[in-house]
Each structure stands twice: as structure tokens, then as C-alpha cells.
MIDREN-441541 format. One line per field, with one value per residue (C-alpha): x, y, z; residue in three letters. Coordinates in nm, 4 decimals, decimal comma. Layout:
<recs>
east: X:...
north: Y:...
up: Z:...
code: ALA:...
</recs>
This chain:
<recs>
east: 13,5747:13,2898:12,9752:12,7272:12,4539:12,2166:12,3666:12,3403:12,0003:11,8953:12,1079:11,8987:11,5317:11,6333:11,7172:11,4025:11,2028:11,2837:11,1260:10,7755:10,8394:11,0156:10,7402:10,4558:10,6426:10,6723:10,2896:10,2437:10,4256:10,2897:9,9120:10,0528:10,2191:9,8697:9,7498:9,9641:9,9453:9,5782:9,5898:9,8414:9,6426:9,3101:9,5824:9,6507:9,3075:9,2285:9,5375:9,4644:9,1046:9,3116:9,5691:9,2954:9,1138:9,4280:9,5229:9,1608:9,1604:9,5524:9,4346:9,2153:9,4990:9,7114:10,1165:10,2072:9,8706:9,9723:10,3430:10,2108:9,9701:10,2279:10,4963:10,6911:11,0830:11,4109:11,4048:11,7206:11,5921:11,4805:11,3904:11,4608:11,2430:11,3809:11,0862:11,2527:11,1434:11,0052:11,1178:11,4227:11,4304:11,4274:11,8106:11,9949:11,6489:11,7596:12,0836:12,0292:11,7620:12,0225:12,2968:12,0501:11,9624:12,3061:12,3133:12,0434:12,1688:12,5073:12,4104:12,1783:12,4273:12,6656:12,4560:12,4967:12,1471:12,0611:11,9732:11,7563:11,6703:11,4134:11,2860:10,9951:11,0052:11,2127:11,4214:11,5249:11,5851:11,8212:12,0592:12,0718:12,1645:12,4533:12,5738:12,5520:12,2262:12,0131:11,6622:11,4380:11,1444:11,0897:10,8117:10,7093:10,5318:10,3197:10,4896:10,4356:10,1307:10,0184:10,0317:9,6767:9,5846:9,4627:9,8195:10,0268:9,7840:9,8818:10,2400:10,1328:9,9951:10,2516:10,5037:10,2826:10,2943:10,6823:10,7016:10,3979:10,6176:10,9033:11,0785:11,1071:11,1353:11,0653:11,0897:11,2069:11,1604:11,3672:11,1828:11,1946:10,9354:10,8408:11,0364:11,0209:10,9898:11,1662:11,3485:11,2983:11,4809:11,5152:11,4017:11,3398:11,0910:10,9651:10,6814:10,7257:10,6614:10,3955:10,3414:10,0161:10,1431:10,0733:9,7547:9,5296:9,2040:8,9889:8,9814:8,6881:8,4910:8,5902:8,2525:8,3889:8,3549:8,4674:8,8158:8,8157:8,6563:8,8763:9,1828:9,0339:8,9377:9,3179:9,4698:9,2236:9,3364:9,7239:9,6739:9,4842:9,7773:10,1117:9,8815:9,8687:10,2153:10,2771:10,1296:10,1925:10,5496:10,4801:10,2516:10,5532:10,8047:10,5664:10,5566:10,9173:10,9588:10,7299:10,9156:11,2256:11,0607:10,9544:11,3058:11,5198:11,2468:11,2545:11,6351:11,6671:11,4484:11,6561:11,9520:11,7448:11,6771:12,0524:12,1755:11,9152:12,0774:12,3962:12,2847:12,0968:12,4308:12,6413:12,3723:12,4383:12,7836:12,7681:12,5456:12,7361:13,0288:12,8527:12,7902:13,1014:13,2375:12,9713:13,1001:13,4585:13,3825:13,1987:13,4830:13,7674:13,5265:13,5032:13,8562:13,9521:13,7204:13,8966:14,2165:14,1056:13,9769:14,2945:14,5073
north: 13,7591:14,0080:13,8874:14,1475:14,2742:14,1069:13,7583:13,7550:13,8943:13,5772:13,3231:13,4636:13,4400:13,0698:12,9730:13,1352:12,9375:12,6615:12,7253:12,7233:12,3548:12,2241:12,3827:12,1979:11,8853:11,9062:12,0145:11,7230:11,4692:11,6588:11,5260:11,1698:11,1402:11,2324:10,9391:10,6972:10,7449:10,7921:10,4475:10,2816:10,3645:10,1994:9,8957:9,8594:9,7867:9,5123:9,3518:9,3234:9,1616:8,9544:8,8574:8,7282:8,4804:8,3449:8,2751:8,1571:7,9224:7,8051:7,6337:7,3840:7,2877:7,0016:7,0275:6,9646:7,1442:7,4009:7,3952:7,2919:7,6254:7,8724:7,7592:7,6730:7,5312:7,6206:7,6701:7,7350:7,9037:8,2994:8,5973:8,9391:9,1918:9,5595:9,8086:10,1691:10,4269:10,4803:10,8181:11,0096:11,3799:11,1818:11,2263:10,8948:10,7112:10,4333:10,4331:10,4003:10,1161:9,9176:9,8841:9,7218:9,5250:9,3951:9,3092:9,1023:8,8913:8,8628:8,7269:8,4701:8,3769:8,3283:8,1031:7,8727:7,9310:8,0954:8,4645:8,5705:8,9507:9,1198:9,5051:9,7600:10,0571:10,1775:10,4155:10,1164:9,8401:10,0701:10,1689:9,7893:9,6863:9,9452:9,7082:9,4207:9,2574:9,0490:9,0729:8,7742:8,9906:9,3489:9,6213:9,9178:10,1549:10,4364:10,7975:11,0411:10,8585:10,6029:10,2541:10,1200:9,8155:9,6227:9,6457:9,4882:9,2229:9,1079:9,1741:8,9336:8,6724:8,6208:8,6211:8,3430:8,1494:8,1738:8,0385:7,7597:7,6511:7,5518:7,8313:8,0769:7,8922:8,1993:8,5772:8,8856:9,2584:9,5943:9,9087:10,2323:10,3766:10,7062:10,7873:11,1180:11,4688:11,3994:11,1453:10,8197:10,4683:10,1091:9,8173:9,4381:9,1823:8,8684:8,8439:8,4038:8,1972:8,3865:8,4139:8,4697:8,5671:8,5171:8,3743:8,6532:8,5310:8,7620:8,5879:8,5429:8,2157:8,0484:7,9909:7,6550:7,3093:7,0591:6,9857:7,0455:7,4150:7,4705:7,4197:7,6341:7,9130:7,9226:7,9526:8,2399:8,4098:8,3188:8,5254:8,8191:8,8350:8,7801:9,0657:9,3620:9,2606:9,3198:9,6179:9,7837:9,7650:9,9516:10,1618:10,3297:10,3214:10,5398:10,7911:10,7674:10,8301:11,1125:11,2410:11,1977:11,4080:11,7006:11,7255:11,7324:11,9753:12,2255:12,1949:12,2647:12,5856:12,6753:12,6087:12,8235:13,1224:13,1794:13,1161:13,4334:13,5927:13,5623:13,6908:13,9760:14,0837:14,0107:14,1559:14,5228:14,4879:14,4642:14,7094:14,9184:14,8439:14,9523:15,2772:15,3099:15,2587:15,4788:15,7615:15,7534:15,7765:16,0602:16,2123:16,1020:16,2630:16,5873:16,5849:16,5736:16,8251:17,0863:16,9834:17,0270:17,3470:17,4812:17,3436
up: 8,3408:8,4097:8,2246:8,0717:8,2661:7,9513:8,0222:8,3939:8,3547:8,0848:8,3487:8,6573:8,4489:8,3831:8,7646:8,8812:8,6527:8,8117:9,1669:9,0557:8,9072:9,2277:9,4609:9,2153:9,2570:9,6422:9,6572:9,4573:9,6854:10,0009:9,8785:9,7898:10,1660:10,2978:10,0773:10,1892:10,5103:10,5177:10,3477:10,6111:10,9350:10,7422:10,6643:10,9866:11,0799:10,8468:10,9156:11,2833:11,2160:10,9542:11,2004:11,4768:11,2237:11,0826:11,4573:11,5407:11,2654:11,2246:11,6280:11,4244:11,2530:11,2654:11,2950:10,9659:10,7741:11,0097:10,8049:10,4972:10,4394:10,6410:10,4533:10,7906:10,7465:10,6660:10,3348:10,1110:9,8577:9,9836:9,7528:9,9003:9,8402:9,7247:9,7275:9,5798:9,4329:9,0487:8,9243:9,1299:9,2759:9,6057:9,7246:9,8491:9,8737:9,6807:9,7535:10,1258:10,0462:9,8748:10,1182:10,3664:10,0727:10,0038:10,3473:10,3595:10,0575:10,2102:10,5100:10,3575:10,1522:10,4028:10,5970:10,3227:10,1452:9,8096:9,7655:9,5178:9,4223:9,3646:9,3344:9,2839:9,1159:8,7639:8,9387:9,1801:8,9282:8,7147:9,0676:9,1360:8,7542:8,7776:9,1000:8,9005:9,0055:8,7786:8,9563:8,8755:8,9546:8,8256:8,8417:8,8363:9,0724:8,9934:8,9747:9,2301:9,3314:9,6068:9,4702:9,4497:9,6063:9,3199:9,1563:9,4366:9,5074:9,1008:9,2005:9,5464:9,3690:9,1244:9,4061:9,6020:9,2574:9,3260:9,6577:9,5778:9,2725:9,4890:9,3213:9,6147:9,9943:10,1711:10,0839:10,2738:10,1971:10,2587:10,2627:10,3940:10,6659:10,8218:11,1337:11,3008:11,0642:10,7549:10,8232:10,7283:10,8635:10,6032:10,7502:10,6927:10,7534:10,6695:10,4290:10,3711:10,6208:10,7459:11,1172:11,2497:11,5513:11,9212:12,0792:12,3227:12,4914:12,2531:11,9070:11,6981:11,6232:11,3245:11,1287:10,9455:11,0642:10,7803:10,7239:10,4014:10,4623:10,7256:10,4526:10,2104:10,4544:10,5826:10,2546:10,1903:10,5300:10,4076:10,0767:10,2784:10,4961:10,3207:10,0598:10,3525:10,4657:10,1107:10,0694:10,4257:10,3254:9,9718:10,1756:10,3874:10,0870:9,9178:10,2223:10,2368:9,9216:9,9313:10,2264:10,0880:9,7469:9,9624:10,1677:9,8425:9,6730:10,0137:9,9947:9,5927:9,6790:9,9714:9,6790:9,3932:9,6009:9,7355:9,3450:9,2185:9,5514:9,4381:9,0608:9,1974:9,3512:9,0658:8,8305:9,0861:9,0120:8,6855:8,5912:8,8257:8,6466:8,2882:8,4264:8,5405:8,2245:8,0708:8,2922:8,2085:7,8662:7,8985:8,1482:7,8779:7,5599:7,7651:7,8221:7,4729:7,3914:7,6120:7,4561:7,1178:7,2113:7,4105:7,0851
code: UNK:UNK:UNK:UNK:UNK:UNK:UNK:UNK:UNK:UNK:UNK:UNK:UNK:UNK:UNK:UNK:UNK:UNK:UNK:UNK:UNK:UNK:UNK:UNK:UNK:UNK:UNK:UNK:UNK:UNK:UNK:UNK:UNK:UNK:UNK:UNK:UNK:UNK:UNK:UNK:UNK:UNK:UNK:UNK:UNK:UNK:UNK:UNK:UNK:UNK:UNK:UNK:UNK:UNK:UNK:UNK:UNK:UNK:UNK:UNK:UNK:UNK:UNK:UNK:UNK:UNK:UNK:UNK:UNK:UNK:UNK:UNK:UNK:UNK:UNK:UNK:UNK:UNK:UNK:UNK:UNK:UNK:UNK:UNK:UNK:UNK:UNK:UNK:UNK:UNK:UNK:UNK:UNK:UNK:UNK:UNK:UNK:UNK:UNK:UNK:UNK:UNK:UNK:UNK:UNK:UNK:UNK:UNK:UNK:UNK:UNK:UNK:UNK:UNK:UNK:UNK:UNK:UNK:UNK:UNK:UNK:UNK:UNK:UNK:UNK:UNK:UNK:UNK:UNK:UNK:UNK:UNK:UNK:UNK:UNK:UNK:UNK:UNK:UNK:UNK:UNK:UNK:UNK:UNK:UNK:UNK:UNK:UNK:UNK:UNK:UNK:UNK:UNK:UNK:UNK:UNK:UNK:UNK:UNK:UNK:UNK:UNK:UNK:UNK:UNK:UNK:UNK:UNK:UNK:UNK:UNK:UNK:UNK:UNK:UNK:UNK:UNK:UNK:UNK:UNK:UNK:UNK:UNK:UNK:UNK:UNK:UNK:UNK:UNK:UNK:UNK:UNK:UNK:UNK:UNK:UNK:UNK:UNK:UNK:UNK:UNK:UNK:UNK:UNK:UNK:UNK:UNK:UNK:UNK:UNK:UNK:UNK:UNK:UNK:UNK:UNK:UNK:UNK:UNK:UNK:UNK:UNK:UNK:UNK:UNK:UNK:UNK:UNK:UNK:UNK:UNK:UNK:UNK:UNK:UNK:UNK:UNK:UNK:UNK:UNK:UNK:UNK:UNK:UNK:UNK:UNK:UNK:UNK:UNK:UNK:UNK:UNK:UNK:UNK:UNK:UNK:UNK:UNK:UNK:UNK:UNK:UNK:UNK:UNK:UNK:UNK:UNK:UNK:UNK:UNK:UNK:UNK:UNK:UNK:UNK:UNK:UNK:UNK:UNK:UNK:UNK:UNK:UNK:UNK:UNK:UNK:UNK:UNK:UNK:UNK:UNK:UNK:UNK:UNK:UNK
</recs>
């Protein structure tokens, strides 16, 4: 059924509204990218200076301190970690998130230990209650905006509290990170036991000498670390995210400008088809007139 040139005209101004709010959200996610990734390259430098003390001073240690404050051992209790997304308008990013996720529980789970789950962001927590999942952690992230430090280091804490309350043996996360253009891959790592990593020959002096300092130093180091592995992760979610946000928002343009396209051309038609009209009435009025007058 051909529509009236008035209604095409109304259905055409409502699509192209729409453009100026999807490229205002991409700008918007364009700046918060920047952010994050501004913010991960910094990151990356504290952790490495983090990395070298805990190394320097986990030497001192004994065997089982050593365990003791790294939370070393087989433990048969692990939380997995989701960190998603907190509004949508980001394509399959949770989606793709979540199947590595249900990986990772499977195959804990089918080494015989327990699996527990866990997520950031709203957007997240809803797609993994509609699998069924009853997270023992949830919360939320900021929207469109880079998570600040202060508020994962509340959400670290709390999940140390976990793992020091025999709750939690060790704890895992699956994120996304920035791979090459657009594109983004999902990866997972361990954020409990924490592994200071290999010795080099250029770590610093550790400037305690009691035992007791020594202890309390460590644990300090410990909550430092297992806090930027924390955050490093939530760091490159966010710029995936982001990412993700300004792929979907280029390809709903791309979308929005072929629609009006395709109205523009049925909008020709239809006014053609008016005039058309319009014409053969005048053409049939004439007519009659000459027959009335012949008559």
C-alpha cells in the first residue's frame, strides 16, 4: 500500500533524529576509550615497580609465610570473575564475555572443585540472571565512563575479605581487552594466588629488617597488587566496551543513513505518484468538459 507523501515525510524526520543522538553517544565513548587507555599505560607502570618489591621482598620469606600471604595451594573453593558492561548499545559484548565465562566454571567444576560467580556491571548481571546464574557478588560500573580507581579498590577489598574468610580459595576473572582496530578478544587470568612473578638481577632493596615488618610490608605489596590486577582488567573492559560502543554506533549510522536513503526515494515516488494523480484529474475534468459542451 502506497503511503502518503505526509507520512513518509513524518517517518523520515523521526529516523534522522536519531543520528545526532548515536553520533553524541559514540563521541562520548570515543573520549572515555582515550581515558582508559590513557589510564592503562600509567597502570602498567606502577604495576611493574609493584611487581619488583613484591619479588624483592617475598625472597626474605620463608616457604610457608611465603604461602601463607600469597595464598599459595590448591584450593577448592574459586570465584570467577565476570567483568561486563553497565548499560548496552555495545553489540554481543556481553554475550561474547559470557561464553568464556561459562567455560571457565565448567571446567573448574569438572575438575572436581566448586565454582562460584561473580560479575561487574548492571547490563552484565541481568544477561547472566536470564542463564540462570545466582552471582554471590554484584556491582555496578559507571556508565559511559572510565571506572575510577577508588571504586574498584572497595570492590578489591571486599573481594580480599572473601578469600581471607576462607570463603573464596582463589579467584579468576574474564574480561575483554583491546586487540587490533575494533576488535576486541575475552580473556582470563588469575587474580588469587597471586604470583609475583620471576626473579631478574635488577630488583630494589627492601628497606625492612624485622620480621614482623617484613610481614606487614608484604601484605601491603599483596593488596597493591591483586588491586592493579584488579583494576588493569576493568581498565581494558572499559576500552572494550567503549570500542565495542563506537563500532555498533558507526554501524547504526551506516544503518540510519541508508533507511532516510531509502525514504528519500520512496518519498520521490510518492510525491510523484500525487502528481500523477493530480494530473489525471485534471485530464479526466477537461474531458468531461468537452463532452458536456459537444452534448
Amino acid at each position: 500500500m502506497t503511503r502518503e507523501p505526509i507520512q513518509i515525510e513524518d517517518h523520515l524526520d523521526a529516523v534522522s533524529s536519531l543520528e545526532p543522538l548515536m553520533r553524541a553517544i559514540r563521541s562520548v565513548a570515543e573520549v572515555a576509550y582515550r581515558r582508559a587507555d590513557e589510564r592503562s599505560e600509567t597502570l602498567d607502570i606502577y604495576e611493574a615497580h609493584i611487581s619488583r618489591m613484591l619479588r624483592g621482598a617475598t625472597r626474605e620469606l620463608s616457604v610457608p609465610e611465603r604461602a601463607r600471604l600469597l595464598g599459595e595451594g590448591t584450593g577448592q573453593r574459586i570465584g570467577v570473575l565476570l567483568v561486563g558492561s553497565e548499560r548496552g548499545l555495545c553489540g554481543p559484548f556481553n554475550e561474547q564475555a559470557l561464553d568464556t565465562f561459562q567455560r571457565t566454571l565448567d571446567r573448574i567444576e569438572d575438575e572436581g572443585r566448586e565454582a562460584s560467580p561473580l560479575v561487574l556491571g548492571s547490563k552484565a548481571s541481568h544477561v547472566l540472571s536470564q542463564r540462570g546464574f545466582e552471582p554471590t557478588v554484584s556491582r555496578s560500573l559507571p556508565s559511559f565512563n572510565v571506572p575510577p580507581y577508588v571504586r574498584v579498590e572497595e570492590l578489591a577489598l571486599d573481594l580480599l575479605d572473601l578469600l581471607a574468610g576462607d570463603r573464596l580459595d582463589g579467584l579468576r576473572v574474564v574480561y575483554h581487552r583491546p586487540a587490533q582496530g575494533f576488535e576486541y578478544e575475552t580473556v582470563e587470568k588469575d587474580l588469587w594466588p597471586i604470583e609475583p612473578g620471576a626473579t631478574d638481577g635488577d630488583l630494589p632493596s627492601v628497606p625492612v629488617h624485622a620480621s614482623e615488618d617484613l610481614e606487614a610490608f608484604v601484605r601491603h605489596l599483596v593488596t597493591e597488587r591483586f588491586l592493579v590486577d584488579l583494576y588493569d582488567a576493568v581498565l581494558h573492559s572499559s576500552a572494550s566496551e567503549q570500542l565495542a560502543r563506537i563500532r555498533t554506533m558507526r554501524l547504526a549510522v551506516d544503518h540510519v543513513q541508508d533507511r532516510e536513503d531509502d525514504l528519500r526515494r520512496e518519498l520521490q515516488r510518492a510525491r510523484r505518484h500525487v502528481e500523477t494523480q493530480a494530473l489525471l484529474q485534471v485530464i479526466s475534468g477537461f474531458e468531461a468538459m468537452e463532452e458536456t459542451s459537444d452534448g
